[in-house]
N, C-alpha and C positions, 0 to 999 in steps of 0.2 A: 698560419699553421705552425706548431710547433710541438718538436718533443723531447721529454724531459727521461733521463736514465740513472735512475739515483743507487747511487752504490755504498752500504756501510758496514763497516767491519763492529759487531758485539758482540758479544763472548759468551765463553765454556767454561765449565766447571770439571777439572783434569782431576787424576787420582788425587795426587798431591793435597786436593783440596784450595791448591790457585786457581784464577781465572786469567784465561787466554785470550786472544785477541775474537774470536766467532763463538758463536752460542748456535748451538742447532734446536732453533724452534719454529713454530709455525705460529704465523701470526700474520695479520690479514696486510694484502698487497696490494696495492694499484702501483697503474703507471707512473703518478707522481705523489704518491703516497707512499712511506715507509717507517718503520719507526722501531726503536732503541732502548733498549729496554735498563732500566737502571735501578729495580729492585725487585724481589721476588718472593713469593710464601711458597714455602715445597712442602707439600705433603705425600711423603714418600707412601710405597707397598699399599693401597688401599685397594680391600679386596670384597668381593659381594659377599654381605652377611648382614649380620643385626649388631648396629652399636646405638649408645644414645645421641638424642638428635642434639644439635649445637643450640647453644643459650640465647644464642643473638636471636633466635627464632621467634616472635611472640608467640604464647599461649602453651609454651613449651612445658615450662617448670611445671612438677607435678609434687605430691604428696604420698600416693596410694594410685597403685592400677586404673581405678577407677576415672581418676581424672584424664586416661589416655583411651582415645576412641578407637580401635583396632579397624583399620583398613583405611582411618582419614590420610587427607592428602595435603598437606599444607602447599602453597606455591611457593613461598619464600622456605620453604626447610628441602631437606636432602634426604626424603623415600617415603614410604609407605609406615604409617604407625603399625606396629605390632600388639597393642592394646597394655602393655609393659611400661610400671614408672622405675630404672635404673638409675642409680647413683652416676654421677657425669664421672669428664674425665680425670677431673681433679677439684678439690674442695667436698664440701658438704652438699651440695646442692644434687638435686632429680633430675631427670627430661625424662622423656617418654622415648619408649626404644621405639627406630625405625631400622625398616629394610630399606638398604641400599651399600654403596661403598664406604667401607668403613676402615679407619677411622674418619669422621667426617673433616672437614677443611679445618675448622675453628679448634679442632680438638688437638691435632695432632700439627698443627702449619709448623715450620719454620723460615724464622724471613734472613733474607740478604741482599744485604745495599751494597750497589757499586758506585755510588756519588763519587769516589775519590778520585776512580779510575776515568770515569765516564766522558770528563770534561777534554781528555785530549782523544778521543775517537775522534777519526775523522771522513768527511764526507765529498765524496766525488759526485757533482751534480752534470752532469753533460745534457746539453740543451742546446737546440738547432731553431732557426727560424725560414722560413721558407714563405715570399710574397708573390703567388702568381701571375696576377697583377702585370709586375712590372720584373717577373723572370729572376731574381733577387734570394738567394739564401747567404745563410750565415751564421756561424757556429760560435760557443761560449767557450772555445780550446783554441789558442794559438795553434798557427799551424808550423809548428817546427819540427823539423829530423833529429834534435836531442833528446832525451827523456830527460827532459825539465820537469815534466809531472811529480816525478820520485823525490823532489829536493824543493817545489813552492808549493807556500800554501797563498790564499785567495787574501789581495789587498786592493781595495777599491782604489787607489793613486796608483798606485807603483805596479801592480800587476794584476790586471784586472781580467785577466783570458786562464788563470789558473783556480778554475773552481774547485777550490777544495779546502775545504771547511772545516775547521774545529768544532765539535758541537759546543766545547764551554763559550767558543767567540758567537756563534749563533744566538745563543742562552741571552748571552749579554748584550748582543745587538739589539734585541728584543724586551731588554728592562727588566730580563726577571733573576731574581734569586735562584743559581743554579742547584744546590742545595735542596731547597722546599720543594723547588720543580722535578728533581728525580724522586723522591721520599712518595708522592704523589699523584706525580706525573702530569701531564701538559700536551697540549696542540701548540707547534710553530709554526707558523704561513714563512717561506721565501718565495719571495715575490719577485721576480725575474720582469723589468720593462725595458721594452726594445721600442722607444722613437727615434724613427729614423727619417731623415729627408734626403729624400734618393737624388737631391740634384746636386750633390755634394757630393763628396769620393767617400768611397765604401767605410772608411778607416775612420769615419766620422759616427758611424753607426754602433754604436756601443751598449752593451748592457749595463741597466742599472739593478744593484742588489738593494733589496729593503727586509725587514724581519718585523713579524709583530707576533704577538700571544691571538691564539685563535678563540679558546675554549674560555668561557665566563669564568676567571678567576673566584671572582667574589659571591659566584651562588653554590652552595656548597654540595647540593644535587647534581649538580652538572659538569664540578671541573675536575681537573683531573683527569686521566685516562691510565684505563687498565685492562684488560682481560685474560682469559683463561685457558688454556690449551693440558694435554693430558700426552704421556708416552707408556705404550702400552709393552707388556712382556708377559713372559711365562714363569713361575717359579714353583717347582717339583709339579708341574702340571697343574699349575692355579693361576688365571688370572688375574695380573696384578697390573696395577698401574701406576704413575706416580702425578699426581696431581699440580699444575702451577700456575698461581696467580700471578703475574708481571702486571708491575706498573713500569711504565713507560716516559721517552718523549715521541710523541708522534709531528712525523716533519712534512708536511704540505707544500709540495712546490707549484706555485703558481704565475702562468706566465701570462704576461701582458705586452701588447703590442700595435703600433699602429705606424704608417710609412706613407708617404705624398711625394709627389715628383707636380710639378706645374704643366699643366693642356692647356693650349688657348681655346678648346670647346666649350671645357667645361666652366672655363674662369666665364664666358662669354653668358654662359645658361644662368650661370649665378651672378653675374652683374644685371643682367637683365629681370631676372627676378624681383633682386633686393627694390631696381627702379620699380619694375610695374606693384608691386606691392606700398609702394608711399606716392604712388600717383606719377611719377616724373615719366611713366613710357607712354603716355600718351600727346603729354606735350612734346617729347621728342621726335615720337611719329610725326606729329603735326607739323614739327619746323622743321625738319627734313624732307619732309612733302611739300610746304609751301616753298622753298628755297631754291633746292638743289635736283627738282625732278622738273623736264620737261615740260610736263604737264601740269604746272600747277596751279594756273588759272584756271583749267578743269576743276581741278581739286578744290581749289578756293568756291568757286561757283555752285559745287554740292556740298560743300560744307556749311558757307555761312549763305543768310537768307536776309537780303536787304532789306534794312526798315524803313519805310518813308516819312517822316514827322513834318506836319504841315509846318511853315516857317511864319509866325505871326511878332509882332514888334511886340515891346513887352510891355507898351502902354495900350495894348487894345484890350478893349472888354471879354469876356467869354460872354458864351450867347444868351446863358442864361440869362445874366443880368440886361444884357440890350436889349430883350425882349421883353422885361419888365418896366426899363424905361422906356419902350415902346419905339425902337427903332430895330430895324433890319438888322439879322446876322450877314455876314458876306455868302456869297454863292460857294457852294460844293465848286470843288475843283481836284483836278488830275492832281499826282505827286510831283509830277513833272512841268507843274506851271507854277508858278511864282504871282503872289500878289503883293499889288503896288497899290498906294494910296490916292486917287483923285484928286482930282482940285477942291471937290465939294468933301472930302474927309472921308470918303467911300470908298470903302475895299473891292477891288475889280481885280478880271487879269492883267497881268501886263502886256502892255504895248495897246491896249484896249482902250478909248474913249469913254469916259464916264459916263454910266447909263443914266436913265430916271428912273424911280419906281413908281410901281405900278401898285396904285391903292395905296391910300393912307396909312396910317399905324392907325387913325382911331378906329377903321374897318374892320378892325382884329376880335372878332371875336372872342370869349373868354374858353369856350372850348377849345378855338383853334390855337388858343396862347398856351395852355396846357396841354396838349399837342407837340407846339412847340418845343416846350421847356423839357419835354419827354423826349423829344426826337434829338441824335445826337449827330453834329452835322460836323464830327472830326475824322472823317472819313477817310482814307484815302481818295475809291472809289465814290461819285459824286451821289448823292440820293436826292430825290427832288422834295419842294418842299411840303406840308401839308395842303389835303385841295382845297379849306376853305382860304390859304391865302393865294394873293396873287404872283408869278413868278416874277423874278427879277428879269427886265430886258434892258439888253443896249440900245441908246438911242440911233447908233450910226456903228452897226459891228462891222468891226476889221479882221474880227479874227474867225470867219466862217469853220475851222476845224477845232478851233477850239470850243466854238459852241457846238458845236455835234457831239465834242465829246462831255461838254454839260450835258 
């Protein structure tokens, strides 16, 4: 939160025909909006009646009556036509008479520039900041008991808590030609930024000042600023008014801000985020859990799912091919048993006596061999073999529960 009270002194036009330090006009206001006026057209005493309309106007110039259509309304001109082609207000040239205040602007203006004066006006920006947050305000005014105000002006090194501005140092903080910019007129941003890091002592928390042109210099539609206000009276019972175009500098103060003090919550929310977003919180969970929890033999036992891979030497055949040189594959077996090679070259369990088999290999029919070559005997779980062969038995088994579990 923050608020900006901008204060500046522009001027009056005294008998004398000097200009004073205040000018009483009306001219639009916000809270961090204000602006200064640095040239002016006056068209004094204009009163309701019929004069010619102004030249600037299209479609204006005329010849003969005829060329002005009584009752038209132009939107760029100033009244009501009167159906009348009058001589202007000076030269050879016509317009067509309208009702309205007269004399119009272009006929009768008279301008006056304050460029020379304008550059040491000066301006008092007072600006507060308030972080609720973290309970935190802080003001752009030293707090001193002297009236130091009266005697500094605003120096980003040396004294940085006295805002109070030259507008020709603004002008120029801002890169423009002060000059063309009053003749004109212009939008200035100050831009008022407050970063602060509250874990530091207060006195660290400073403003910083910047200046830039707001308004599109170079499109000639758009830049510049000016408008119009009117002061109204009475003379021998008529009213009069006196008409004034001001161009301006118009000053924008804009504040910027942003303040951090360190939480171990939040530092926690956001370190764990960054992980679980590139993958690293779930490994962490995992080796935190297997490690350092009680339980994590539990843990381990739901998480992974042991695989059993039959252990076979890496000279033995696969069964496809044994089968086509017409010898026996080994028997299905548990994961939990182990085979060992015979005397006669024959895959059995261990600790097991080398069986015989039972039927030939030329008994194999060519169905049953395709059968075989189809059927896959890497099982864990044991499966038996096809029924037209014969099963494998031991000649003399020792291991009654391991055959129950073939």
């Amino acid at each position: 939160m923050a608020a900006t009270h901008p204060k500046a002194p522009t001027a009056q036009r005294l008998a004398q025909g000097c200009w004073s330090a205040f000018w009483d006009y009306e001219t639009p206001k916000g809270g961090s909006v204000f602006s200064i006026i640095t040239r002016i057209e006056v068209t004094p005493f204009q009163t309701l009646g019929a004069c010619p309309e102004s030249i600037r106007v299209p479609n204006t110039t005329c010849h003969l009556d005829a060329d002005c259509t009584a009752g038209e309304l132009d939107m760029l001109g100033n009244g009501l036509r009167t159906g009348r082609c009058v001589p202007y207000y000076h030269g050879e040239a016509k317009t067509c008479e309208v009702s309205g205040w007269c004399p119009v602007e272009d006929g009768a203006a008279v301008s006056h520039f304050l460029g020379k004066m304008a550059p040491n006006f000066t301006i008092l920006i007072k600006n507060s900041i308030h972080y609720p947050k973290f309970q935190f305000s802080k003001g752009n005014i030293a707090h001193r008991e002297d009236d130091y105000l009266r005697r500094c002006t605003f120096d980003q090194g040396f004294d940085p808590y006295c805002p109070i501005f030259r507008l020709g140092f603004i002008v120029e903080q801002a890169g423009e030609n002060f000059t063309e910019l009053a003749h004109r007129g212009g939008v200035i941003g100050v831009i008022i930024n407050w970063d602060c890091d509250l874990d530091l002592p207060s006195s660290h928390c400073n403003p910083k000042y910047s200046f830039r042109r707001l308004d599109p210099k170079h499109v000639p539609a758009s830049s510049g600023y000016n408008f119009r206000f009117a002061k109204y009276y009475r003379v021998n019972s008529t009213t009069t008014r006196t008409l004034i175009k001001a161009y301006g500098i118009r000053i924008d103060v804009i504040v910027h801000g942003q303040a951090g003090k360190f939480s171990l919550i939040p530092t926690i929310i956001n370190l764990a985020t960054a992980l679980t977003s590139i993958g690293v919180g779930s490994f962490l969970c995992d080796w935190i859990l297997l490690t350092f929890m009680n339980k994590n033999k539990v843990y381990s036992h739901k998480k992974f799912d042991k695989v059993c891979a039959p252990s076979r030497p890496s000279s033995s055949w696969p069964v496809t091919l044994a089968l086509i040189l017409g010898q026996a594959p080994p028997p299905p077996r548990h994961c939990s048993q182990s085979l060992a090679p015979g005397p006669s070259g024959q895959w059995g369990p261990q600790g097991a006596e080398p069986g015989k088999v039972v039927g030939s290999p030329e008994s194999h029919s060519i169905p049953a061999l395709s059968e075989q070559i189809a059927d896959t005997p890497d099982r864990c779980v044991g499966q038996g073999l096809p029924s037209s062969e014969s099963p494998l038995q031991d000649s003399t088994p020792t291991d009654p529960k391991g055959l129950a579990q073939l």
